[in-house]
VMD Tcl script that draws the C-alpha trace (Angstrom):
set ca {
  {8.45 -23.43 4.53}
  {8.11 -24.76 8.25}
  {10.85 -25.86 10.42}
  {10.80 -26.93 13.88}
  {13.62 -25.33 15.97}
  {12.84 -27.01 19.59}
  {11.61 -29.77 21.02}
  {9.77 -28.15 24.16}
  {6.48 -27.02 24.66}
  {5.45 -24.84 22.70}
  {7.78 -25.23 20.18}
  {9.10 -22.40 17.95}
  {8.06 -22.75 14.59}
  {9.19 -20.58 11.57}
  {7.03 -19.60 8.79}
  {9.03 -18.36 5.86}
  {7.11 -15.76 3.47}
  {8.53 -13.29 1.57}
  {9.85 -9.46 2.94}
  {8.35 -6.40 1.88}
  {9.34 -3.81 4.27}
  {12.41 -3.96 6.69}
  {12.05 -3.76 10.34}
  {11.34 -6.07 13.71}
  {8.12 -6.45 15.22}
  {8.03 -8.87 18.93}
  {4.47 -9.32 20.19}
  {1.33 -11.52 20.40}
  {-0.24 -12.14 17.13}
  {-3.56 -10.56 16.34}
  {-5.52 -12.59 13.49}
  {-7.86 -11.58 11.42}
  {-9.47 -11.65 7.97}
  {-11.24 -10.16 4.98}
  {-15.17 -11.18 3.91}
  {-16.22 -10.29 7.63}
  {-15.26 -8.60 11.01}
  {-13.46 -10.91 13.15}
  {-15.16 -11.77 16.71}
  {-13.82 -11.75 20.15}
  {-11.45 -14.59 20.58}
  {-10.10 -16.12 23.96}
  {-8.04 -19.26 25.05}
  {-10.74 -21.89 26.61}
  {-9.98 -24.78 29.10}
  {-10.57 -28.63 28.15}
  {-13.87 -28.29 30.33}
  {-15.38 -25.50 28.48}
  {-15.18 -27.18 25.23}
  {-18.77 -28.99 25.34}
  {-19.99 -25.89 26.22}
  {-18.34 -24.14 23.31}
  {-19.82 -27.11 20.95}
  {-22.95 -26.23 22.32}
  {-23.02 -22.87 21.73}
  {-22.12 -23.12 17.87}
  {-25.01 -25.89 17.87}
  {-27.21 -23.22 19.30}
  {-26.21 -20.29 16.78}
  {-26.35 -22.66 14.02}
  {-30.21 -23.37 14.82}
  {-30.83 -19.97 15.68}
  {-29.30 -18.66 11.76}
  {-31.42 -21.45 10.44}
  {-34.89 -20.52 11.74}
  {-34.27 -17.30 10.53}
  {-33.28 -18.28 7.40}
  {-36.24 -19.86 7.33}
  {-38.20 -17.41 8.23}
  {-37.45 -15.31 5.55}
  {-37.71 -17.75 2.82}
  {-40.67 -17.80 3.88}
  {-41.84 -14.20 3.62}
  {-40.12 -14.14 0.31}
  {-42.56 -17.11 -1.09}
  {-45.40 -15.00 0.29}
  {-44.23 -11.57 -1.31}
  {-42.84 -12.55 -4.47}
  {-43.06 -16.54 -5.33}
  {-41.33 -20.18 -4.92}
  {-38.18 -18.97 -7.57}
  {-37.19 -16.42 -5.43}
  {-37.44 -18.18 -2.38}
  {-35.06 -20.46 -3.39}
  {-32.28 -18.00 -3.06}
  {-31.82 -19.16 0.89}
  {-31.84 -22.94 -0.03}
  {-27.57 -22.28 -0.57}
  {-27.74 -20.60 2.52}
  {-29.10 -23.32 4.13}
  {-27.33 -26.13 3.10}
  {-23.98 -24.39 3.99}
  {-25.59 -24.54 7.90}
  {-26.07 -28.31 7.42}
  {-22.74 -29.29 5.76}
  {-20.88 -32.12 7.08}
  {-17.12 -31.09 6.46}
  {-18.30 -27.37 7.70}
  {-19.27 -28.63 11.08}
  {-16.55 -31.47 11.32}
  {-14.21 -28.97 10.62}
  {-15.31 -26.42 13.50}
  {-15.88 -28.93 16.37}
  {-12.29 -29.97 15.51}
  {-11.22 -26.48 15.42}
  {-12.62 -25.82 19.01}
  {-11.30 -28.95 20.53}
  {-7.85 -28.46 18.60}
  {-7.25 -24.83 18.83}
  {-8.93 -24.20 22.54}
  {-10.62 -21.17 21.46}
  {-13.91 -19.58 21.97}
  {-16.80 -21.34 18.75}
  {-17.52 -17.90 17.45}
  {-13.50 -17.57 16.42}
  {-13.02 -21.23 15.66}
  {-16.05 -21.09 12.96}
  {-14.63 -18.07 12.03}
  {-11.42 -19.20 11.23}
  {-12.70 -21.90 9.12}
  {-15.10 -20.04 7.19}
  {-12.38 -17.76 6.40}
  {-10.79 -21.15 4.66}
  {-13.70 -21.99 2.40}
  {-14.28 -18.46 1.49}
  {-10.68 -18.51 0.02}
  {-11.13 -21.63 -1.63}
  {-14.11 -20.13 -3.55}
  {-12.19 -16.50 -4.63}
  {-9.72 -18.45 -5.94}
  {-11.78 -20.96 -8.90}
  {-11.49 -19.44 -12.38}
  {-15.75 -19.72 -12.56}
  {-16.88 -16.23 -12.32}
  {-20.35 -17.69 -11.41}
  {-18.77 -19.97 -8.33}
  {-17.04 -16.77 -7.09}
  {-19.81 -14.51 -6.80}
  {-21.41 -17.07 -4.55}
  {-19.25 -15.92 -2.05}
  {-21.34 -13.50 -0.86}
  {-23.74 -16.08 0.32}
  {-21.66 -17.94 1.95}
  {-20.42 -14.57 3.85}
  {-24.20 -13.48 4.64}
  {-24.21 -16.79 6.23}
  {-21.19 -16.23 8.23}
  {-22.16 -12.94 9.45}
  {-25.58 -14.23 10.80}
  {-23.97 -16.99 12.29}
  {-21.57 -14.66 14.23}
  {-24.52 -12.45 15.08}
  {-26.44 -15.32 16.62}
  {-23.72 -15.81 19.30}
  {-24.66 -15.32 23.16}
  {-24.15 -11.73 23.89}
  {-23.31 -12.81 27.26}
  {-20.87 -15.06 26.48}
  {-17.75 -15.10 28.90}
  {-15.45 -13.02 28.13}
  {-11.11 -13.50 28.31}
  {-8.82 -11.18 27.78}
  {-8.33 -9.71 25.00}
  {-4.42 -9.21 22.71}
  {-2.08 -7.08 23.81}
  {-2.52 -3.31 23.04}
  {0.75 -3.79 20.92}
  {0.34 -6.64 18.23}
  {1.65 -8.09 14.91}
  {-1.42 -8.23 12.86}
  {-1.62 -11.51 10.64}
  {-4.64 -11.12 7.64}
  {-4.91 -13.14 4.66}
  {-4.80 -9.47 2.27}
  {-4.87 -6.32 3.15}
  {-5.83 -3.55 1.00}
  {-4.03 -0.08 0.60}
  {-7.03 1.42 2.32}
  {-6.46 -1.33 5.14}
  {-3.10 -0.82 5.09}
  {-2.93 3.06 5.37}
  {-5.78 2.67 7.99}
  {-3.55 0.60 10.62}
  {-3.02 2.17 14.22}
  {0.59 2.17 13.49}
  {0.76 3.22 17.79}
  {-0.46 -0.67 17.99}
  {0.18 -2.73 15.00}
  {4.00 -3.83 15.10}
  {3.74 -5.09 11.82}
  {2.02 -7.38 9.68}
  {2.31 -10.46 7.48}
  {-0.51 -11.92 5.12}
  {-1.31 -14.72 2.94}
  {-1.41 -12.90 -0.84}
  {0.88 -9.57 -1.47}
  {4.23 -9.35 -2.94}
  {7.30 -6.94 -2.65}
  {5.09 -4.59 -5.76}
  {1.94 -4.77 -3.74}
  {0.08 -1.49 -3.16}
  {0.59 -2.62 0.28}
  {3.79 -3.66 0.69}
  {4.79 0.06 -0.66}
  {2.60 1.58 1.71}
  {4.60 -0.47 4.91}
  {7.50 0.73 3.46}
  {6.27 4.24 3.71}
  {4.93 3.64 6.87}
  {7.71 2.12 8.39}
  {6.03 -1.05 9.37}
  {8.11 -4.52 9.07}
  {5.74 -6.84 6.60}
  {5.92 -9.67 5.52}
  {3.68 -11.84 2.50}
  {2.93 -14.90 1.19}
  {2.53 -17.02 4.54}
  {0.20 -20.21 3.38}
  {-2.95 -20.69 5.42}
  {-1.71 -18.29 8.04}
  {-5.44 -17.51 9.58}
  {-6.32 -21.04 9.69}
  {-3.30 -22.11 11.19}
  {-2.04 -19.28 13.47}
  {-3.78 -19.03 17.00}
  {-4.18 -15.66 17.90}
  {-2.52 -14.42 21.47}
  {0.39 -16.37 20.26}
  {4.27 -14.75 21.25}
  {5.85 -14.21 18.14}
  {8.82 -12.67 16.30}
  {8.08 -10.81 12.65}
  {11.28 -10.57 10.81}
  {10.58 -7.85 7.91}
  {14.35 -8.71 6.92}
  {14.43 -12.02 5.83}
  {10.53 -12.71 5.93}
  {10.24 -15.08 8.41}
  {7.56 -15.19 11.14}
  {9.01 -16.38 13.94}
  {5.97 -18.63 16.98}
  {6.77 -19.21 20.37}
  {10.36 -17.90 20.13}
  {12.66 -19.68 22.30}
  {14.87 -17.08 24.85}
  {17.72 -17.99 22.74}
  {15.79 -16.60 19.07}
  {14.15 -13.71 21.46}
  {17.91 -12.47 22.81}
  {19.41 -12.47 19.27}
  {16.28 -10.50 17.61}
  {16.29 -7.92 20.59}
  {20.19 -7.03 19.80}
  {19.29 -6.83 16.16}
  {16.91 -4.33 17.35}
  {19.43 -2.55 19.48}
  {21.31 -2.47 16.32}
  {18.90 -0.89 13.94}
  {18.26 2.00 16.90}
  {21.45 2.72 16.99}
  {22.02 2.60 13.09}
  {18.49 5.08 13.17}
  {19.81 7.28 15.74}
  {22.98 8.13 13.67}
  {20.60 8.57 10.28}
  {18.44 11.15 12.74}
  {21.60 13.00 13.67}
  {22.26 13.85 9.97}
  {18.28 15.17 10.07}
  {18.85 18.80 8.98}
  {22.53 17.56 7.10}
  {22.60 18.79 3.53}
  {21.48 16.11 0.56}
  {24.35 16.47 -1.14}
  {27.30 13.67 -2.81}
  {30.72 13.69 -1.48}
  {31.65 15.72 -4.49}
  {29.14 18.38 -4.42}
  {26.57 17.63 -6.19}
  {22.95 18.41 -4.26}
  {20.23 16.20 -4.53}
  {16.52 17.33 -3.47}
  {14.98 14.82 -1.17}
  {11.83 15.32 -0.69}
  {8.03 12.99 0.90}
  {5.62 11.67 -0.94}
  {2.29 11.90 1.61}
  {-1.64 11.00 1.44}
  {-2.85 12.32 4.76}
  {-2.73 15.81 6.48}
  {-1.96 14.31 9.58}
  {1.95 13.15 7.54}
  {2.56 16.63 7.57}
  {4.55 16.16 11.33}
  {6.51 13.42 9.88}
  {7.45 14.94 6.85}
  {8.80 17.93 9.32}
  {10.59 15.47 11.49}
  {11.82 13.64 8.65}
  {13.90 16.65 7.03}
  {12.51 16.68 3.71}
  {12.75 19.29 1.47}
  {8.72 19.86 1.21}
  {6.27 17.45 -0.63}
  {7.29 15.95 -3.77}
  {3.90 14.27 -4.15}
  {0.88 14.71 -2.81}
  {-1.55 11.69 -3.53}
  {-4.81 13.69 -3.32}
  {-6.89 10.70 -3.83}
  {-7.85 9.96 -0.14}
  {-9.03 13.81 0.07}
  {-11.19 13.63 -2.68}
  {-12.79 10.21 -2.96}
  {-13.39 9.09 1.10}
  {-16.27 9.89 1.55}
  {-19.42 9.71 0.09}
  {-19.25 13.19 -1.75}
  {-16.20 14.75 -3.19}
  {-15.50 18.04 -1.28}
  {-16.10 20.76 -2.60}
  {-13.74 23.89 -3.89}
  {-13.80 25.27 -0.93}
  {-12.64 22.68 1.12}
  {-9.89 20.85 -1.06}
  {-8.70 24.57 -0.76}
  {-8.63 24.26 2.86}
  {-6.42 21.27 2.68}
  {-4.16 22.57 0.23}
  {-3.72 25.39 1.67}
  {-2.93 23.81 5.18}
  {0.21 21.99 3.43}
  {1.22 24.92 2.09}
  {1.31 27.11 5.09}
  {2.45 24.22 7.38}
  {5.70 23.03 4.80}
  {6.77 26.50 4.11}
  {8.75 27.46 2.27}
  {9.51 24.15 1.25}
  {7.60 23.36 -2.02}
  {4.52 20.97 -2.11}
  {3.76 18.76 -5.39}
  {0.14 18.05 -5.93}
  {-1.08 15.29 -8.13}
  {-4.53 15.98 -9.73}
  {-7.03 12.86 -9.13}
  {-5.10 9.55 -10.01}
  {-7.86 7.03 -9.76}
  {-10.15 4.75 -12.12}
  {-13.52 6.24 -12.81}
  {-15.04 3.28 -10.82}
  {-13.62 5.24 -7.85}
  {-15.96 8.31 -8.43}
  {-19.07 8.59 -5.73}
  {-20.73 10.83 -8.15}
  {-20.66 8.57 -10.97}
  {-19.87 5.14 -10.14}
  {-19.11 2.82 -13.41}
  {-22.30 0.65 -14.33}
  {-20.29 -2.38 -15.38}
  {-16.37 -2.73 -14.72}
  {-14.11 -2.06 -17.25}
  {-12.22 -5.19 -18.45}
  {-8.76 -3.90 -17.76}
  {-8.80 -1.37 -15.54}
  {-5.29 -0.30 -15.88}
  {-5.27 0.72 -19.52}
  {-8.60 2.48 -19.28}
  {-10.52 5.07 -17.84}
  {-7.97 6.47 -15.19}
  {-5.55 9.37 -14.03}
  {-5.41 12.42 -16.40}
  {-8.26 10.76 -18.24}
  {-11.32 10.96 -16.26}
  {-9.73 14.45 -15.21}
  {-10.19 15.90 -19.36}
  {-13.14 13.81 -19.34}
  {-15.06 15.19 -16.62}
  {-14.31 19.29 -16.61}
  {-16.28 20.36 -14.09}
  {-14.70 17.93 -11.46}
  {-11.13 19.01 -13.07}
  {-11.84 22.72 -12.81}
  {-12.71 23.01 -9.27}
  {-9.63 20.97 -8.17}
  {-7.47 23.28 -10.28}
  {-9.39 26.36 -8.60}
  {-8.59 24.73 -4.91}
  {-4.86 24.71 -5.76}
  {-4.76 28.03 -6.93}
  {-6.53 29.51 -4.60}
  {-4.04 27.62 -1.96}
  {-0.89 28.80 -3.58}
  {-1.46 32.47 -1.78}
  {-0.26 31.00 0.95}
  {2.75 28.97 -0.24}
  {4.76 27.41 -3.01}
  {2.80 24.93 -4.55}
  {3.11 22.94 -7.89}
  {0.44 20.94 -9.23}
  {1.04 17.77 -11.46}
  {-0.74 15.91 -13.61}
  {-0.69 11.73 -13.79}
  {-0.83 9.48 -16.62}
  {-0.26 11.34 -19.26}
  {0.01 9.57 -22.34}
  {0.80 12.36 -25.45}
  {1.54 16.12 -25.80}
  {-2.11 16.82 -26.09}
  {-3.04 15.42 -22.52}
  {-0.66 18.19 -21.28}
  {-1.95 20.69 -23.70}
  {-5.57 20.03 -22.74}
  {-4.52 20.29 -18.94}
  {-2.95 23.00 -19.37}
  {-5.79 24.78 -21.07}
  {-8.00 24.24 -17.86}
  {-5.50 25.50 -15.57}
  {-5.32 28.62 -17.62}
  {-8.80 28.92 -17.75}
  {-9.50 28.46 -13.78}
  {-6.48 31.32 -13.46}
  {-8.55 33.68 -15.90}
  {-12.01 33.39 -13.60}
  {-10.12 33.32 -10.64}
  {-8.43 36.60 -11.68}
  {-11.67 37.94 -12.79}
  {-13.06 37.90 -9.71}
  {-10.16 39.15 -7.64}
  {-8.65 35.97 -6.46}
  {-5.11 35.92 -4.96}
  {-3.23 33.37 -6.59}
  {0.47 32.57 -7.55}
  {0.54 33.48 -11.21}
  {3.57 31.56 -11.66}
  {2.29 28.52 -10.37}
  {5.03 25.70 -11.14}
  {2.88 22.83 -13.61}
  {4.56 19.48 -14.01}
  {3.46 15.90 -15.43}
  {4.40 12.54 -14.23}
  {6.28 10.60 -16.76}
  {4.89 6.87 -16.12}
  {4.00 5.77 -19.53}
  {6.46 4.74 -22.13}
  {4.85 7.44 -24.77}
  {5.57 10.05 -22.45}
  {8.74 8.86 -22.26}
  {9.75 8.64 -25.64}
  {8.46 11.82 -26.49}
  {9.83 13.60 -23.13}
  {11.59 15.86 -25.56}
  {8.07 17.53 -27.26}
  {6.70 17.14 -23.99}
  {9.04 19.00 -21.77}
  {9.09 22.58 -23.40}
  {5.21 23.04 -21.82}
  {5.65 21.88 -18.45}
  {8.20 23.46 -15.36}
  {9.14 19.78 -14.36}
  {8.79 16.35 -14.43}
  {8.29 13.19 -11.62}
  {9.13 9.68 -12.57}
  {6.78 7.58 -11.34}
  {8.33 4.25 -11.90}
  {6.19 1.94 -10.34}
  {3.67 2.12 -13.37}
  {6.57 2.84 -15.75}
  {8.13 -0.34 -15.22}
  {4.71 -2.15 -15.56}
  {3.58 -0.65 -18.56}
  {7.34 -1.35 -19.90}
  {7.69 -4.59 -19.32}
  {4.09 -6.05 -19.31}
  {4.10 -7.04 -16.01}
  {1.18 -6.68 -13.29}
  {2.74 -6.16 -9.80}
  {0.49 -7.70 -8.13}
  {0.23 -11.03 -10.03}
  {2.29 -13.27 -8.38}
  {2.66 -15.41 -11.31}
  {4.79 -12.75 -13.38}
  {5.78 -10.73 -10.50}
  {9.37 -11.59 -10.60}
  {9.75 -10.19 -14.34}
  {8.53 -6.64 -12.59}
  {12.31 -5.59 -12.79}
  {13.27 -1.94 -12.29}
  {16.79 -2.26 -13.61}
  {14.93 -3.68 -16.86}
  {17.19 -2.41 -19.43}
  {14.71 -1.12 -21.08}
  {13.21 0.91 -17.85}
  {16.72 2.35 -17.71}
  {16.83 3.87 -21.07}
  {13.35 5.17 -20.48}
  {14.25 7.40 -17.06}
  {17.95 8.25 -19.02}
  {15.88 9.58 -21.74}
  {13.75 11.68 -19.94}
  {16.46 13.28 -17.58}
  {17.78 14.40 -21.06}
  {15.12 15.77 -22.77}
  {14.65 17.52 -19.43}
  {17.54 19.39 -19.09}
  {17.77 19.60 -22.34}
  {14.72 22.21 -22.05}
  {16.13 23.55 -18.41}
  {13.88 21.84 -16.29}
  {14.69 19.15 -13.74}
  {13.58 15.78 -12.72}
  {12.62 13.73 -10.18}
  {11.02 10.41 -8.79}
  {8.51 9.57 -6.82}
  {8.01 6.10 -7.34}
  {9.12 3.07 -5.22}
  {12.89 3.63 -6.96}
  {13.34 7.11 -5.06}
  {13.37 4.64 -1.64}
  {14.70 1.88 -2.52}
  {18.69 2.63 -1.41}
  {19.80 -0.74 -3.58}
  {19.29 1.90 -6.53}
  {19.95 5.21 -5.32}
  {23.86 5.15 -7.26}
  {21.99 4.12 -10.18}
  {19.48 6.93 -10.48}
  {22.41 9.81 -9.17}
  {24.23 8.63 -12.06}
  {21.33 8.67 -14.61}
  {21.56 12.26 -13.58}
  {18.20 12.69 -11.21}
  {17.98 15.62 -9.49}
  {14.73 14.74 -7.05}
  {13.92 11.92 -4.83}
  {10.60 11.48 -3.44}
  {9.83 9.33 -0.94}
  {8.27 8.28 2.17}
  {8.87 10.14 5.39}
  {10.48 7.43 6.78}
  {12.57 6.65 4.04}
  {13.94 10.16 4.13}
  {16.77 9.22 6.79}
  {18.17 6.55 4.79}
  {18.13 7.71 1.03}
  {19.71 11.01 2.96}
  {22.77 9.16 4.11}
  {22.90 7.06 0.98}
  {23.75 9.99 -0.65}
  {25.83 11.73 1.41}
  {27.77 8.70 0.90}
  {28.30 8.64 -2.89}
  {29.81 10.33 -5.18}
  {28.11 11.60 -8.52}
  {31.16 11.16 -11.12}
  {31.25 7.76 -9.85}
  {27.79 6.63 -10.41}
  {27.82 8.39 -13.54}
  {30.20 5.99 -15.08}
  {28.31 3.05 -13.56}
  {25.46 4.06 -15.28}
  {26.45 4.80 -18.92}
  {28.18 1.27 -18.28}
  {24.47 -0.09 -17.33}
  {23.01 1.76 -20.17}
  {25.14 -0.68 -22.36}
  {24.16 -3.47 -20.61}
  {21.52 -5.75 -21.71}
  {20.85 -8.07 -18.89}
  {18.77 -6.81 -15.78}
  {20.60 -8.66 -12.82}
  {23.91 -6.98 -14.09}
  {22.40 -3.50 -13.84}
  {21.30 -4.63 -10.35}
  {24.52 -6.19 -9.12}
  {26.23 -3.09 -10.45}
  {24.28 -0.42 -8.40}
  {23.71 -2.90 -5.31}
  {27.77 -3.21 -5.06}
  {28.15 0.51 -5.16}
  {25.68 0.51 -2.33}
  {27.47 -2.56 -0.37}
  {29.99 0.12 -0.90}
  {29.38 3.05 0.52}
  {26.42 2.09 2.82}
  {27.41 -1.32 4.43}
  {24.94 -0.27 7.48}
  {22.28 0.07 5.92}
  {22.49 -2.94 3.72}
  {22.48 -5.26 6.80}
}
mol new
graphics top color blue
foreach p $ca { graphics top sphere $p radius 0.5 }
foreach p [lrange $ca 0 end-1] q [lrange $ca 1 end] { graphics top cylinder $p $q radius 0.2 }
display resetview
């Protein structure tokens, strides 16, 4: 949605998406987007633009003699079929709308050719992911060799303008969680993007990260000019160009606001997590990087209540090796004690593994070859991460954890590795912690519904309810077409964590979660009153689950949720824990 707010020049314009993590972000816009690296761009004057036409005339001849070229020495080596590879290639330099399209964009948009041609490549490429035909989709990657050797055949000594402000809101058409986790959060004010929603992999990392996001902007790199003065409104998802003063005043006291709502949370910092009628709550960080470690400090968490090792083990081109995943371990041990830290054995697909990278990909990905899986599949990979974390636990109290179980002999089978790494490690004198905590994440409805055989072998158990809710009510995340049925106040996803917390204490162990519920304060009365007794969550989020909370009181959200567990409608359940939160935590609700 697009409204026009003021007549002058330039006018403020409002691009509605949809909010995925809270927060205010004013600064020029920085655009950029997947398929290829984005080039220089720079503002141009009316004059320049023949020589800007020129220029793209000039790279587009210089791509096609060396496309040429090798065509060519491919007909030589190895025949007229293969040759023909480069006639696509070709006729993509030579298509009409292509080159309409970017001598418009450079007269339209004032900027440099390189960024204009980028901008509309970036529009085709789209257009071609998006067709059902497999075969038209994997043409793509023609069309981005193309682009790429277009881009390189740009004068090197091209004038350059100055370039965005250090500080920017970054606009992409997707970004993955890698992307995501990657920004320079000292720069990047935020972001917004084309595809996502509030489930996305990325939208929970911004939340974690504490960056304002917003998705689901249409044709925001085609139609947003980088440089541009804008206003990203992680509230209510709106993107906010060429704010007037008026729209700039009342988003700057907003922000005054929020620092002065974050400056009370950061007085309660080293408070204790407990409800106003005594009951204590652990609130702990779920991290991915070493260098989290200062935030989680900062934050006040109670230690690590899940470490996502996957970022450790699988970015690089080798997995490391015993040695140093021990090193890491044993650096969040030292550095969190005596707080305890949680770590989750290898929760990825097996197409993730460098050592052994899947010849053909599996046809749904999320009910195959994944989490606690690959670990039983692939012992000697299994073993040595076990080994690492024992080894680490001299030095601190850890707890390791195990994903995705689905049945009593996942955890058996688990369990009979760890035993066996403790045995050689013992054998050959290694200081370890013999009592080493051992936990499984409860994130598939079997585990659920047999928490109670389940949780006599294990010293604890994590919720993760981001795949709990998925696998409960059908529903992928990230597909925006059922993404509104993702509910986590499903009735159904209710009963689930209600009969887990049972069987738990039931056998004298405790549980927690660590999925996007443990942040999200709309549902904190809910989960007190199903009778969790861990939150895990990301550092930033510590602050305001800390003084949700400290705000409620457990009797009270007890009876709200055996009334929810008789309810049968999901909005109900919702509307039930968001009043309590309305409540008791007006300020952060805002």
């Amino acid at each position: 949605m697009r409204s026009r707010m003021s007549k002058s020049a330039p006018q403020e314009t409002v691009l509605q998406g949809t909010p995925v993590s809270p927060g205010i972000g004013i600064g020029p816009v920085h655009v950029v987007a997947r398929g290829f690296s984005a080039p220089e761009v720079y503002h141009i004057s009316e004059s320049e633009i023949p020589v800007e036409q020129e220029r793209f005339r000039v790279a587009l001849e210089e791509t096609k003699a060396q496309l040429d070229e090798l065509q060519q020495t491919i007909k030589s080596l190895s025949g007229e079929e293969d040759s023909r590879i480069f006639e696509a290639h070709l006729m993509v330099l030579e298509d009409r709308a292509m080159l309409d399209r970017v001598a418009e964009a450079i007269k339209s948009r004032r900027q440099n050719a390189e960024f204009a041609f980028y901008a509309v490549m970036q529009h085709f490429l789209e257009a071609m992911r998006r067709v059902p035909d497999p075969y038209l989709r994997e043409r793509t990657v023609d069309l981005e060799d193309v682009c790429q050797r277009v881009l390189r055949n740009f004068s090197e000594e091209a004038p350059r303008h100055s370039a965005p402000e250090e500080k920017h809101i970054l606009v992409a058409y997707d970004l993955t969680p890698s992307d995501t986790a990657a920004l320079d959060r000292r720069h990047v004010l935020g972001f917004a993007t084309e595809l996502g929603s509030v489930n996305s992999h990325s939208g929970i990392l911004a939340r974690s990260l504490g960056l304002p996001a917003i998705v689901g902007i249409e044709d925001a790199v085609l139609d947003i000019r980088t440089l541009t003065p804008a206003i990203l409104d992680g509230y209510s998802g709106r993107l906010i160009l060429n704010p007037t003063e008026d729209t700039l005043k009342r988003y700057q006291e907003l922000q005054e606001r929020k620092e002065k709502v974050r400056q009370d949370l950061e007085a309660q910092r080293d408070a204790a997590t407990a409800t106003t009628d005594g009951r204590t709550i652990t609130l702990s960080s779920n991290i991915e990087f070493l260098d989290e470690l200062a935030l989680v400090r900062n934050s006040g968490a109670k230690g690590v209540g899940l470490y996502r090792t996957e970022f450790l083990l699988l970015d690089g081109e080798d997995m490391p090796d015993e040695h140093e995943q021990a090193e890491a371990y044993k650096k969040l041990a030292t550095e969190l004690a005596p707080h305890p830290v949680i770590i989750r054995t290898l929760d990825a697909g097996g197409d993730k593994l460098p050592v052994e990278p899947l010849t053909e990909p599996e046809p749904n990905p999320f009910l195959g070859w994944r989490g606690i899986r690959v670990s039983l599949d692939r012992p000697g990979m299994f073993k040595e991460q076990l080994r690492a974390i024992l080894r680490a636990s001299a030095h601190g109290k850890l707890a390791v954890m195990f994903p995705l179980v689905s049945g009593l002999g996942e955890v058996r089978r688990a369990k009979d590795y760890l035993k066996e790494c403790m045995d050689e490690l013992a054998k050959d004198g290694v200081p370890f912690d013999e009592k080493l905590e051992t936990g499984v994440m409860i994130e598939v409805p079997s585990a659920a519904v047999i928490a109670d055989l389940i949780a006599p072998e294990v010293d604890f158990f994590s919720i993760g309810t981001n795949d709990l809710i998925q696998y409960t009510v059908a529903v992928d995340r990230v597909n925006h077409h059922v993404a509104d049925l993702y509910r986590p106040t499903h009735p159904a996803v209710v009963r689930l964590i209600k009969r887990t917390v049972d069987a738990a204490a039931n056998a004298g162990i405790w549980t927690g979660v660590c999925g996007e519920m443990a942040g999200d304060i709309r549902l904190t009365p809910l989960l007190l009153g199903l009778g969790v007794e861990e939150l895990s969550v990301g550092p930033h989020q510590v602050p305001r689950v800390r003084r949700a909370i400290r705000a409620l009181s457990h009797s009270e959200c007890s009876v709200m949720a055996e009334q929810a567990l008789m309810t049968g409608i999901s909005q109900e359940i919702m509307d039930a824990t968001m009043g309590m939160a309305k409540q008791y935590y007006p300020e952060l609700m805002d």
